[in-house]
Gaussian input, Z-matrix of N, CA and C with variables (Angstrom, degrees):
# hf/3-21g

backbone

0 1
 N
 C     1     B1
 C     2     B2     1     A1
 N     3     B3     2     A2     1     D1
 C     4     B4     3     A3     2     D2
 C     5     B5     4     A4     3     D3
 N     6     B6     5     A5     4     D4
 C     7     B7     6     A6     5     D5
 C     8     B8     7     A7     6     D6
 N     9     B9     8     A8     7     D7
 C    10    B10     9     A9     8     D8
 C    11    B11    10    A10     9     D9
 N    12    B12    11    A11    10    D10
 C    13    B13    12    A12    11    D11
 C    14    B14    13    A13    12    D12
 N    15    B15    14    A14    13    D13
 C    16    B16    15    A15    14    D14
 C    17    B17    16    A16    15    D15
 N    18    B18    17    A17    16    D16
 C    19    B19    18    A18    17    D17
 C    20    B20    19    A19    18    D18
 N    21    B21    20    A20    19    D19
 C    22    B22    21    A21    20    D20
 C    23    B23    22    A22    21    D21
 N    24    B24    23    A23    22    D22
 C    25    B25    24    A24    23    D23
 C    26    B26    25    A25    24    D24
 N    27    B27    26    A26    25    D25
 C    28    B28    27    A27    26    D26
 C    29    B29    28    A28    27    D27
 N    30    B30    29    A29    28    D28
 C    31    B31    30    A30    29    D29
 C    32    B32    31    A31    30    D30
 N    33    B33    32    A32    31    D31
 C    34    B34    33    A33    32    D32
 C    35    B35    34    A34    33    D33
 N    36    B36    35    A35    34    D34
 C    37    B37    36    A36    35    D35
 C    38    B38    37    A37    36    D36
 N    39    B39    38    A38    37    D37
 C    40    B40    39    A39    38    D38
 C    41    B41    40    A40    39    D39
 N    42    B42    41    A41    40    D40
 C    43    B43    42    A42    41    D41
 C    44    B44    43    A43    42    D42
 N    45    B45    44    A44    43    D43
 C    46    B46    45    A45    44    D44
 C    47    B47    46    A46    45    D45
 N    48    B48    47    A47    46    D46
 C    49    B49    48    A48    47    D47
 C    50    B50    49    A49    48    D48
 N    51    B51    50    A50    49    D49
 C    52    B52    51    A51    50    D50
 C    53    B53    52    A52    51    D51
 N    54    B54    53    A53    52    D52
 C    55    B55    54    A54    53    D53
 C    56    B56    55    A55    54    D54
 N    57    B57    56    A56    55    D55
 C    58    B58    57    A57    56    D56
 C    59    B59    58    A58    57    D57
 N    60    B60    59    A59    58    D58
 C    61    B61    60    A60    59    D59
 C    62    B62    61    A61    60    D60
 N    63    B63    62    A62    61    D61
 C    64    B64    63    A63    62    D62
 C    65    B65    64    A64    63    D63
 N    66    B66    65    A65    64    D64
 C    67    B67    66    A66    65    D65
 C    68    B68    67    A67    66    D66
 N    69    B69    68    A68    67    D67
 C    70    B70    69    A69    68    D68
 C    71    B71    70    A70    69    D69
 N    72    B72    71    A71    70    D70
 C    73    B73    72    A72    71    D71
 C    74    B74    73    A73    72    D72
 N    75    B75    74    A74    73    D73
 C    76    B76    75    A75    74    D74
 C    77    B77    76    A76    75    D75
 N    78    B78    77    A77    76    D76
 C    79    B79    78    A78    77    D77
 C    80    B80    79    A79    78    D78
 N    81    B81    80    A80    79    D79
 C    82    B82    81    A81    80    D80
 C    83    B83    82    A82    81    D81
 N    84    B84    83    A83    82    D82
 C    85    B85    84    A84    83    D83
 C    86    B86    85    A85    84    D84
 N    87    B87    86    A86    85    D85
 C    88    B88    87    A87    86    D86
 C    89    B89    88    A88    87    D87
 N    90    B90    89    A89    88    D88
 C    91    B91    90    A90    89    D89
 C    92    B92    91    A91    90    D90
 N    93    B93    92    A92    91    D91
 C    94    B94    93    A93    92    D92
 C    95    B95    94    A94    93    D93
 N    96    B96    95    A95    94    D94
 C    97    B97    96    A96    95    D95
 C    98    B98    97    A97    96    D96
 N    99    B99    98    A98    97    D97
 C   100   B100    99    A99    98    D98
 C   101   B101   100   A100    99    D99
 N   102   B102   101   A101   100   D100
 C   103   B103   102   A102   101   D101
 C   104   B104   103   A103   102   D102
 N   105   B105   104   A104   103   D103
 C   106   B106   105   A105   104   D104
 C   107   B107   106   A106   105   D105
 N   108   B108   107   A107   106   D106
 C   109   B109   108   A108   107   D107
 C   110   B110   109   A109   108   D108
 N   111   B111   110   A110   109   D109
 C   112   B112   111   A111   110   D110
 C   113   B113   112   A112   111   D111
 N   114   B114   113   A113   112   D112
 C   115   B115   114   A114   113   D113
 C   116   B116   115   A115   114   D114
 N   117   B117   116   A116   115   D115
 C   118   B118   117   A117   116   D116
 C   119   B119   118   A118   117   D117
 N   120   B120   119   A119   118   D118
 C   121   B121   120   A120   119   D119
 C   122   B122   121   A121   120   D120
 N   123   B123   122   A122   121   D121
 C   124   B124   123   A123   122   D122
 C   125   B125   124   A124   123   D123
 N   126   B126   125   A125   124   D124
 C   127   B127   126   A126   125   D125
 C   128   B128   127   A127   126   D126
 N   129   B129   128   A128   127   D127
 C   130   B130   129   A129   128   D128
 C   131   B131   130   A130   129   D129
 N   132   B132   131   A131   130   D130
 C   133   B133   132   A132   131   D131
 C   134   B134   133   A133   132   D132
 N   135   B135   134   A134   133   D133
 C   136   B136   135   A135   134   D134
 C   137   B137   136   A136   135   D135
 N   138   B138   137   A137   136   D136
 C   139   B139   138   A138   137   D137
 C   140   B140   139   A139   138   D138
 N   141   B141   140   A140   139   D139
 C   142   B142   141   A141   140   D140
 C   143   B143   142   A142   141   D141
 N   144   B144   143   A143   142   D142
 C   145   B145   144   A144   143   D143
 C   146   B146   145   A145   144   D144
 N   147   B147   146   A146   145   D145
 C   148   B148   147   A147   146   D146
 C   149   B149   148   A148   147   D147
 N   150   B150   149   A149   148   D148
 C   151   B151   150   A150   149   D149
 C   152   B152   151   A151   150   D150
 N   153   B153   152   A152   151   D151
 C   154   B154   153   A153   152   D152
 C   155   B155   154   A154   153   D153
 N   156   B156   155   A155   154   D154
 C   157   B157   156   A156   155   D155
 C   158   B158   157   A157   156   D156
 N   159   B159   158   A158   157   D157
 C   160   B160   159   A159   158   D158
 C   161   B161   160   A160   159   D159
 N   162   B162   161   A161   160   D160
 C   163   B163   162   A162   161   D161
 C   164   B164   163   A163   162   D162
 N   165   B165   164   A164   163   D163
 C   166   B166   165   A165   164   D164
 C   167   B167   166   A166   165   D165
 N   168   B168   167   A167   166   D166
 C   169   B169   168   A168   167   D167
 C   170   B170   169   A169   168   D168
 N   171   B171   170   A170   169   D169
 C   172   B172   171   A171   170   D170
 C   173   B173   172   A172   171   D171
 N   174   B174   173   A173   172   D172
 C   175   B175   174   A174   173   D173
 C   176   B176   175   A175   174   D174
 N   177   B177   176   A176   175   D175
 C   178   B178   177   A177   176   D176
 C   179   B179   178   A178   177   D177
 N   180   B180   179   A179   178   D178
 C   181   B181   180   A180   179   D179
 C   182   B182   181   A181   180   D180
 N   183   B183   182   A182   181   D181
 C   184   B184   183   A183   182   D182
 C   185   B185   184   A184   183   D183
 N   186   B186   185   A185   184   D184
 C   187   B187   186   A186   185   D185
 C   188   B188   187   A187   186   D186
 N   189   B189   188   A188   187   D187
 C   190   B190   189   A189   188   D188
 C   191   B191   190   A190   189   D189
 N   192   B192   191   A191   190   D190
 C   193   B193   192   A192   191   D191
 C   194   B194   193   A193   192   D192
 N   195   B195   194   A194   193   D193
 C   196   B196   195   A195   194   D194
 C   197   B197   196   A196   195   D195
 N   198   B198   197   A197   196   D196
 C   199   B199   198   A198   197   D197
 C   200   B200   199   A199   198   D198
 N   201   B201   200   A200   199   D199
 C   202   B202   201   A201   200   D200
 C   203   B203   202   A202   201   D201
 N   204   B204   203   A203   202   D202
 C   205   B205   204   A204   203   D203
 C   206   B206   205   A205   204   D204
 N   207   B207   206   A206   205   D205
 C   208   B208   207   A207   206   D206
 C   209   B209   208   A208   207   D207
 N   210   B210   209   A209   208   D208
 C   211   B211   210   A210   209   D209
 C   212   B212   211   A211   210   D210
 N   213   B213   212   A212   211   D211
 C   214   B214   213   A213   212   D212
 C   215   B215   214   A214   213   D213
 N   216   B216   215   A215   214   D214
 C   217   B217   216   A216   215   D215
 C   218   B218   217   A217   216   D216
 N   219   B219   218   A218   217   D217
 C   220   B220   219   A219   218   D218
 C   221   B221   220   A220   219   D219
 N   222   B222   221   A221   220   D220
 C   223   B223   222   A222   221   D221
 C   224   B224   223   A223   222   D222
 N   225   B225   224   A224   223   D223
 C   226   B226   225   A225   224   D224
 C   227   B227   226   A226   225   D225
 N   228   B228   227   A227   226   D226
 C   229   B229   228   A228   227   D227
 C   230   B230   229   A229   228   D228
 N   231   B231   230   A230   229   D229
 C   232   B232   231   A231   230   D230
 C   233   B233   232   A232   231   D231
 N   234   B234   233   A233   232   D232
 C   235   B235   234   A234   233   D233
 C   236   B236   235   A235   234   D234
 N   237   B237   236   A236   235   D235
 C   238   B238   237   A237   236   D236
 C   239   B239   238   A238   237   D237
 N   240   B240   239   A239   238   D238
 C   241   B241   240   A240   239   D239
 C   242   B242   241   A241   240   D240
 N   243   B243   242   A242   241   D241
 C   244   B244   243   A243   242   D242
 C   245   B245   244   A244   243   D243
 N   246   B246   245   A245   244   D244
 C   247   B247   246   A246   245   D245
 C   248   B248   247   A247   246   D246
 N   249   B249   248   A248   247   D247
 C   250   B250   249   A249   248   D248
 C   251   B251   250   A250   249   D249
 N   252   B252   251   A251   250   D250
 C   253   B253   252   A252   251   D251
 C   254   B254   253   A253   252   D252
 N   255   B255   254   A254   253   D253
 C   256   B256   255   A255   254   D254
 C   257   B257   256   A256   255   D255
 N   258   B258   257   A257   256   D256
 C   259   B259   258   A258   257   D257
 C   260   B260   259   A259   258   D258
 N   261   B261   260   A260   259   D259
 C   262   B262   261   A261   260   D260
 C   263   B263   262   A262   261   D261
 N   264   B264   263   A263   262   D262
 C   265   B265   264   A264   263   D263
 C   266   B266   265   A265   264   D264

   B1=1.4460
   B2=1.5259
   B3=1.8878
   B4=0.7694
   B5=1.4571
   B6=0.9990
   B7=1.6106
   B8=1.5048
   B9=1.5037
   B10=1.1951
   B11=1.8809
   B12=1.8600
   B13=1.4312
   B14=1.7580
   B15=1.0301
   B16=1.7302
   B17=1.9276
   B18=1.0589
   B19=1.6064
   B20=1.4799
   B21=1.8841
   B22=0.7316
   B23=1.3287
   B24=1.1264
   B25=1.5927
   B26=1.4018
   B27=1.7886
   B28=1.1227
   B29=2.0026
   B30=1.0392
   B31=1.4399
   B32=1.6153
   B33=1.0022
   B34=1.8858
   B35=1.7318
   B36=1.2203
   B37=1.5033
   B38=2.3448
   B39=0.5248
   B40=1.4241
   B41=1.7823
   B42=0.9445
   B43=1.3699
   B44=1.3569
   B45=1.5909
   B46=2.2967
   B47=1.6050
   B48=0.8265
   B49=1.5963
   B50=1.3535
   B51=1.2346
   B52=1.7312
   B53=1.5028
   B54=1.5236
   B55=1.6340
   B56=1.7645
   B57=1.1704
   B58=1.7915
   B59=1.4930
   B60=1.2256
   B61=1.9880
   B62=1.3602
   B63=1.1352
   B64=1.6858
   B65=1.7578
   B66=1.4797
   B67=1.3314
   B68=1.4638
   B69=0.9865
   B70=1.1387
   B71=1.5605
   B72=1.5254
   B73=0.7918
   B74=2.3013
   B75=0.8620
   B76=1.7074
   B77=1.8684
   B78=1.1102
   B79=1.6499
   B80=1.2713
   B81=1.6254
   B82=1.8411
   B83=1.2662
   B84=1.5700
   B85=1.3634
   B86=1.6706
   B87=1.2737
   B88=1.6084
   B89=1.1047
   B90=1.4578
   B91=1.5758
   B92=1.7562
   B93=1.5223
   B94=1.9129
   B95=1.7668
   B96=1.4332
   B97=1.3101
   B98=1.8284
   B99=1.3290
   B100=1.8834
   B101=0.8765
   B102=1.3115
   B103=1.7064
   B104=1.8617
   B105=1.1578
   B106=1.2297
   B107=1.2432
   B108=1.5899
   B109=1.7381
   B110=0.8457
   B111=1.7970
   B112=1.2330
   B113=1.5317
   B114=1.0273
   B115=1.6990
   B116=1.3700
   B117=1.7251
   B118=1.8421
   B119=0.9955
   B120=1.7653
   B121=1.6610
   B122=1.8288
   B123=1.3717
   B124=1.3948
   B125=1.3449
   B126=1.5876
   B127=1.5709
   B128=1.6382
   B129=1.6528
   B130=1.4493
   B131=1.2906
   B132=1.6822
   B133=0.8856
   B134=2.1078
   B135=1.6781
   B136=1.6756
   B137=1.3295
   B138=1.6654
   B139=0.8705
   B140=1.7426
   B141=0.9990
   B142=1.8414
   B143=1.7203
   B144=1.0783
   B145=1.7404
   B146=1.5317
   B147=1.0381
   B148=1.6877
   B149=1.5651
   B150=1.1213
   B151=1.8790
   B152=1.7262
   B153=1.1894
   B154=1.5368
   B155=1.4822
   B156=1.1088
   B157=1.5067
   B158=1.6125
   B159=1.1474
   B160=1.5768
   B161=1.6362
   B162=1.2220
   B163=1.7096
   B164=1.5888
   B165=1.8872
   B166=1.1338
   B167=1.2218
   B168=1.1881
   B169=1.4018
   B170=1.5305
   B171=1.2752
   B172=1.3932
   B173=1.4969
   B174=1.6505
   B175=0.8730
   B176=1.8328
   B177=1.1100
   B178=1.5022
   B179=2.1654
   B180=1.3489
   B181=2.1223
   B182=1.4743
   B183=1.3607
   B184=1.5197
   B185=1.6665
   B186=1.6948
   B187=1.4283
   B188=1.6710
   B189=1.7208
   B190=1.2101
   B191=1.2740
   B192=1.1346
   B193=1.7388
   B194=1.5717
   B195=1.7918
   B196=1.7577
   B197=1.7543
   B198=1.6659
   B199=1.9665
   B200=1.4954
   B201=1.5037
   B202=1.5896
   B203=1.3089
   B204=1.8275
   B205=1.4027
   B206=1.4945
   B207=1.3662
   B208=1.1126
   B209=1.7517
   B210=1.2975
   B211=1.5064
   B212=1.0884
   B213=1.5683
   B214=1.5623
   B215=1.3711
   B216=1.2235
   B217=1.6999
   B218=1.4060
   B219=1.1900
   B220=1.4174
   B221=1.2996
   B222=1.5337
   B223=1.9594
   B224=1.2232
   B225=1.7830
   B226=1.0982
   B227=1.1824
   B228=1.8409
   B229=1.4582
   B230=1.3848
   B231=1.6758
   B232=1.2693
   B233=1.9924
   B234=1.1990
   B235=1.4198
   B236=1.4547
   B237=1.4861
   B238=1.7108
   B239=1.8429
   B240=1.3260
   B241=1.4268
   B242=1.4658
   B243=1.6480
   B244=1.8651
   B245=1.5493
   B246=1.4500
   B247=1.5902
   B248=1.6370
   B249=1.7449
   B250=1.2403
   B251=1.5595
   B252=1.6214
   B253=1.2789
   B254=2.1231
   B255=1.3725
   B256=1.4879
   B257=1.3161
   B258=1.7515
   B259=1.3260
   B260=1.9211
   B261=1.0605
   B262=1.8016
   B263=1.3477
   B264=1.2951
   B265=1.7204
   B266=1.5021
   A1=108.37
   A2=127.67
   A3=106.75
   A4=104.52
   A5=120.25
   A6=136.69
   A7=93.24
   A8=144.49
   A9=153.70
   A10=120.26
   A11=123.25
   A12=116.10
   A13=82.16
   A14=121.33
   A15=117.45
   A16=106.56
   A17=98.37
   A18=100.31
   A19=79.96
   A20=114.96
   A21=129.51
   A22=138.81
   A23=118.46
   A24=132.12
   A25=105.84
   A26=129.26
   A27=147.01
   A28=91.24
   A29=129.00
   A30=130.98
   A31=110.94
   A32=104.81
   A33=107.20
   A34=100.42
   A35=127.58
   A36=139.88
   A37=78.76
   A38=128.55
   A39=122.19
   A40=112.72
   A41=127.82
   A42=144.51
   A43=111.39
   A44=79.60
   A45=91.24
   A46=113.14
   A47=116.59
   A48=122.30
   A49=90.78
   A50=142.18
   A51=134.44
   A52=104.37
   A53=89.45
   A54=104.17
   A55=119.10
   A56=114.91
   A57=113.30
   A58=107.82
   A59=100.38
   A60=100.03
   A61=92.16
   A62=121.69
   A63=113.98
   A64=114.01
   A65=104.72
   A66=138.44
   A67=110.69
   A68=123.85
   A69=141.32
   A70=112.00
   A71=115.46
   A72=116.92
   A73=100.22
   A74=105.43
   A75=111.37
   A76=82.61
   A77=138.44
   A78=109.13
   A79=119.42
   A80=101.79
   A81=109.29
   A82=121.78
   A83=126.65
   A84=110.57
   A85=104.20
   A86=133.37
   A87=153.36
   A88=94.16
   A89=123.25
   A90=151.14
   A91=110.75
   A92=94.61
   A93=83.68
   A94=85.06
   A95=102.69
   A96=110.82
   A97=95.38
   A98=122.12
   A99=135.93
   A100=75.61
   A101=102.14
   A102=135.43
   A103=104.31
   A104=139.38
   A105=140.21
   A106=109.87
   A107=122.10
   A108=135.82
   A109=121.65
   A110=108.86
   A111=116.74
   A112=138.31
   A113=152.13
   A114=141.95
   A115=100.07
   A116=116.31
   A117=107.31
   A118=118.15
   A119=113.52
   A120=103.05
   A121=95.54
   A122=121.59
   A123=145.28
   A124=114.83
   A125=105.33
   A126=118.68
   A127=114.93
   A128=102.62
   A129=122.44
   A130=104.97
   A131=130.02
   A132=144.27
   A133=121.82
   A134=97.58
   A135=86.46
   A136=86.72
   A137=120.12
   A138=118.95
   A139=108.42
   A140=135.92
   A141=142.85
   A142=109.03
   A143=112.40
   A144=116.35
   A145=121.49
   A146=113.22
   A147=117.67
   A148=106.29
   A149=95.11
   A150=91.23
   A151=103.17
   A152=124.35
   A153=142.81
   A154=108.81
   A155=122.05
   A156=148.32
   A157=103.92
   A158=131.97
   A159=141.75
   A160=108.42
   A161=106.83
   A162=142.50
   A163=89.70
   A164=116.95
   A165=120.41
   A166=119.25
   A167=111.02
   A168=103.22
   A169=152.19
   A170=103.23
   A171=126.25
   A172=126.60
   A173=112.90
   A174=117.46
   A175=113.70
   A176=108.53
   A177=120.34
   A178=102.05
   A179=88.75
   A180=79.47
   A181=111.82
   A182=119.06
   A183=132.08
   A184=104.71
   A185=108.39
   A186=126.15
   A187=85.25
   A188=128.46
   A189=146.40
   A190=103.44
   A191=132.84
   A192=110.74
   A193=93.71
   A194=90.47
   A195=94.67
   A196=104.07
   A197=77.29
   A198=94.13
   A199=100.89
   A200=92.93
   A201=121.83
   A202=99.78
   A203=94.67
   A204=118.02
   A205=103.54
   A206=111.83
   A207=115.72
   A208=102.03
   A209=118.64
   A210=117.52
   A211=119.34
   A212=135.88
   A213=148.03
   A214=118.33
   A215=115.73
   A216=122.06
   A217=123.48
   A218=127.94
   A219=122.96
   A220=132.32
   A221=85.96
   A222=107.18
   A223=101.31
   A224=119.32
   A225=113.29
   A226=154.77
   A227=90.98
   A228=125.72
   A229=100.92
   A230=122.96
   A231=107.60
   A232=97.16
   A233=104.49
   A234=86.75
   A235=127.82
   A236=91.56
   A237=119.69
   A238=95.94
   A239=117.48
   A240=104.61
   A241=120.47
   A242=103.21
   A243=102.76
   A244=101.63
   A245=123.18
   A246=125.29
   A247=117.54
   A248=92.62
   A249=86.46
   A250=113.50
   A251=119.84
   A252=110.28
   A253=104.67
   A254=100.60
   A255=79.77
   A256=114.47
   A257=121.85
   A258=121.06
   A259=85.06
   A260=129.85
   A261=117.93
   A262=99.29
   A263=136.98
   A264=121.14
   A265=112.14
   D1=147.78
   D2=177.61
   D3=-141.65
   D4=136.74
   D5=-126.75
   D6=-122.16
   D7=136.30
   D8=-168.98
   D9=-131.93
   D10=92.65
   D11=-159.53
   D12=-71.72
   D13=165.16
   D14=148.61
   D15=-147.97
   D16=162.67
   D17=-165.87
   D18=-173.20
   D19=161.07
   D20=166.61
   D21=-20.94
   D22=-68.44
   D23=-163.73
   D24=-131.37
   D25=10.55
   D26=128.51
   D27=88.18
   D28=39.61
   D29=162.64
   D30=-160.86
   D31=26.08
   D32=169.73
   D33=-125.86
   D34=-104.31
   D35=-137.12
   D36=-94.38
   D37=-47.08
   D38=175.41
   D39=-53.96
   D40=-36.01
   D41=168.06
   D42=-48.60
   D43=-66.27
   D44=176.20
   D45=-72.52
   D46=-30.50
   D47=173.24
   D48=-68.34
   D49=-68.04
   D50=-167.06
   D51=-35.13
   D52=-81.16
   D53=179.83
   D54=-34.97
   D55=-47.29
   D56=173.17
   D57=-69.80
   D58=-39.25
   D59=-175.07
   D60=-60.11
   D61=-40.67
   D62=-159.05
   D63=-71.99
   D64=-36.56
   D65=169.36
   D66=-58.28
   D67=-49.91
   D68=169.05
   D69=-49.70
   D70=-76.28
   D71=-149.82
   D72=-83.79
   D73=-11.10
   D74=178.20
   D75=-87.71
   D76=-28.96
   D77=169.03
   D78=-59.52
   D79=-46.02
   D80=166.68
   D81=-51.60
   D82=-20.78
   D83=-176.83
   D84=101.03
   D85=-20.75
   D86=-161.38
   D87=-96.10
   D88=124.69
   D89=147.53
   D90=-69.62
   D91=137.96
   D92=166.40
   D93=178.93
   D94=153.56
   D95=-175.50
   D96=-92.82
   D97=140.39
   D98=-173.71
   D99=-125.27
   D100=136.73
   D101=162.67
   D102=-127.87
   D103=148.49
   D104=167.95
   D105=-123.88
   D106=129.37
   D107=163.37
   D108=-124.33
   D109=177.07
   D110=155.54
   D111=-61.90
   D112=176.33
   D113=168.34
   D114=-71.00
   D115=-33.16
   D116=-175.97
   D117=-64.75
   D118=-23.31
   D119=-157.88
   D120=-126.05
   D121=50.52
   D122=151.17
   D123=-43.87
   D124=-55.41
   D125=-159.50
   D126=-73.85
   D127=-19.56
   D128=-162.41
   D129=-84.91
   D130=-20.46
   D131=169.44
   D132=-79.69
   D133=143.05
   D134=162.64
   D135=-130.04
   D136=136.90
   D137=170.49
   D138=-157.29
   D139=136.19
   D140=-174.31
   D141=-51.84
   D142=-23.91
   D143=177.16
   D144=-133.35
   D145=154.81
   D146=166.99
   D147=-137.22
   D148=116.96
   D149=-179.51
   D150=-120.38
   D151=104.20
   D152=175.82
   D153=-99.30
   D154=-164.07
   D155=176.21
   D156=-108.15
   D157=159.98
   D158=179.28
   D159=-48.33
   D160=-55.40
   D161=-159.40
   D162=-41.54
   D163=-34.28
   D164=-160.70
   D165=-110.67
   D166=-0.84
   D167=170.23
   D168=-50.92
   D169=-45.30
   D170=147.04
   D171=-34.37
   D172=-40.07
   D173=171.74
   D174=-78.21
   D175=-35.77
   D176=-157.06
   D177=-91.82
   D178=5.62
   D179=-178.58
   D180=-84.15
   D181=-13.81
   D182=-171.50
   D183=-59.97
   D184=-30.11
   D185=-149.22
   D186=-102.89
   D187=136.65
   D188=166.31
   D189=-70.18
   D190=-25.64
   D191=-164.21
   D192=-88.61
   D193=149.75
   D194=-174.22
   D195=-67.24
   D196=170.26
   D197=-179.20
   D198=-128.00
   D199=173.80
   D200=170.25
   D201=-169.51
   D202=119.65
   D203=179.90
   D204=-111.46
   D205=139.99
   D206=-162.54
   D207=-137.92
   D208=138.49
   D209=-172.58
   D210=-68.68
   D211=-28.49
   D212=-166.58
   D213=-154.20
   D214=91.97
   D215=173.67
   D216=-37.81
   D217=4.34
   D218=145.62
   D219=-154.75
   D220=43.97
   D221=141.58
   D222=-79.99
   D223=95.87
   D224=136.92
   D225=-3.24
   D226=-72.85
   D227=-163.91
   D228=-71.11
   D229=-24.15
   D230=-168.91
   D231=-109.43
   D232=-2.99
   D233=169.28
   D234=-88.43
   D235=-21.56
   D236=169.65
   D237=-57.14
   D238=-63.04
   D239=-166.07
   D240=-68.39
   D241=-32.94
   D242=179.30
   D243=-55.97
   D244=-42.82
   D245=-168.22
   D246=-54.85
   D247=-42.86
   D248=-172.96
   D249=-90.72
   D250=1.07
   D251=170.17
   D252=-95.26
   D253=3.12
   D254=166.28
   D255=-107.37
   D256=-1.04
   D257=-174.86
   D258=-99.76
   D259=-0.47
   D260=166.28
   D261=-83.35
   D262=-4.14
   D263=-178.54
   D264=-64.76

């Protein structure tokens, strides 16, 4: 699976979202290659997920691969739960 952080200017809040998604997801036991960007360079990517902050959504519905928007890049607890209710689909 390959999993996409994005944030603004693609080296602040996308970074920390990588790093917890990644954290996250090796507690689950779940492999997947994280990549982190900018919002410009979204399109340049193919990848099965996009996991941003709220702020971005709007920007990010144009794009087919599923999402999970999440309010605060290091709530864990809530990136831990969106993951594991999109890896139960």
């Amino acid at each position: 699976m390959k999993i996409l952080t994005v944030c603004g200017m693609g080296s602040g809040s996308s970074l920390i979202l990588k790093m917890n998604v990644e954290e996250v997801l090796s507690g689950l036991g779940k492999d997947a290659e994280v990549e982190a960007c900018d919002i410009g360079s979204v399109a340049g990517h193919q990848v099965d997920l996009l996991i941003s902050t709220k702020e971005f959504g709007d920007q990010l519905e144009e794009f087919t691969a599923d999402k999970i928007l999440v309010s605060n890049v290091v709530d864990k607890s809530d990136i831990e739960q969106q993951l594991k209710d999109y890896l139960a689909k």
